[in-house]
N, C-alpha and C positions, 0 to 999 in steps of 0.2 A: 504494500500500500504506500501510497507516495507521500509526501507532505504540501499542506494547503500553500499557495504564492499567494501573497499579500501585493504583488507586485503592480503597483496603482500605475503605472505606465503602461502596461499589458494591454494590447489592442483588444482585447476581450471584453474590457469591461465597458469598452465603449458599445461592443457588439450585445452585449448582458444588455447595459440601457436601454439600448435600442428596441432590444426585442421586449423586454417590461414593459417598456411607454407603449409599443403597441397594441397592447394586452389593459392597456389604462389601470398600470402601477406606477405608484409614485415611487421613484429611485432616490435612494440615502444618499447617493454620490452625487444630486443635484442639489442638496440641502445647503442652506447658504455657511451657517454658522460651523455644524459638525455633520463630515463628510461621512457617506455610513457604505460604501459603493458595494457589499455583500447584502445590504438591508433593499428589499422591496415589500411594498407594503398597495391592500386596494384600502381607500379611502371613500368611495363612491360618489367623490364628488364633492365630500364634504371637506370646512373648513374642522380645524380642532375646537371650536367657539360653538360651532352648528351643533356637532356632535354630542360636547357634553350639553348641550341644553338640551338635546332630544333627551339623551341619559337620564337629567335629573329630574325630568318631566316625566321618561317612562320607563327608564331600564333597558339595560339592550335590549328590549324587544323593538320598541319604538326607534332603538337606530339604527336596525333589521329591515324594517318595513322603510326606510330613509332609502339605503343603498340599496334593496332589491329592487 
């Protein structure tokens, strides 16, 4: 078994974003403050503000019925 490349220069990881964002993931390696470019994440469109207000109005259910 081999060992993980952290190697943030690696044409890959440009090819990884690419294919994310076209799947509508948000990519950690786009993040402005702290670079995360192993992290993708669906958001469904939502801001993190949107989100917890759905949350504390209804429990992840309500921010289920958000993103689907």
């Amino acid at each position: 078994m081999g060992k993980a490349d952290w190697d943030t220069q690696h044409p890959g990881w440009v090819l990884a974003a690419d294919i994310g964002r076209s799947v509508r993931l948000e990519w950690g390696g786009a993040w402005k403050k702290l670079k995360d470019l192993p992290h993708f994440q669906y958001t469904g469109g939502l801001e993190l503000s949107a989100c917890r207000e759905l949350f504390d109005g209804g429990g992840l259910p309500a921010v289920w019925v958000r993103v689907h």
